[in-house]
C-alpha positions, 0 to 999 in steps of 0.5 A: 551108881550107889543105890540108896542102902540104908549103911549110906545113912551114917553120918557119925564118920564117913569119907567120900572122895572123888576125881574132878574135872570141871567144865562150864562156868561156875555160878551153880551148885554142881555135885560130885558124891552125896546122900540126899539133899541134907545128908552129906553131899561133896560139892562144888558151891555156887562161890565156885569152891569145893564144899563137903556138908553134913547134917546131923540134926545141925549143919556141919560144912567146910569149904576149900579156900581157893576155887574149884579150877576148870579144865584140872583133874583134882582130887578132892575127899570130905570127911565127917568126924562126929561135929568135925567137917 
């Protein structure tokens, strides 16, 4: 468990990154690794895709185009650039 330091509040550049494996149904939001509600969050959205957000004043967001398999270790990193996503 990550405490909530105040160097986790950088969103000018960060990676995150994790191994999933997904079980259940899809149809919610489930998170992997993130700061707060509206900082940066890697997800798995409640279209079943793999997600990674940050805000940063305005919402950044970049979404996997297949979905998020079931029962599969995948890899999966986000990362923020400035506006970049």
């Amino acid at each position: 468990m990550v405490g909530d330091g105040g160097v986790l509040d950088t969103i000018t550049v960060i990676t995150v990154s994790s191994w999933v494996n997904l079980n259940g149904s899809p149809g919610n939001q489930r998170p992997i690794v993130g700061k707060g509600d509206s900082q940066y969050m890697l997800r798995v959205n409640n279209v079943n895709k793999f997600n990674f957000f940050s805000h940063d004043g305005s919402w950044n967001e970049a979404s996997s185009e297949a979905n998020a398999p079931s029962g599969q270790w995948k890899y999966v990193v986000g990362r923020v650039q400035g506006t970049e996503v």
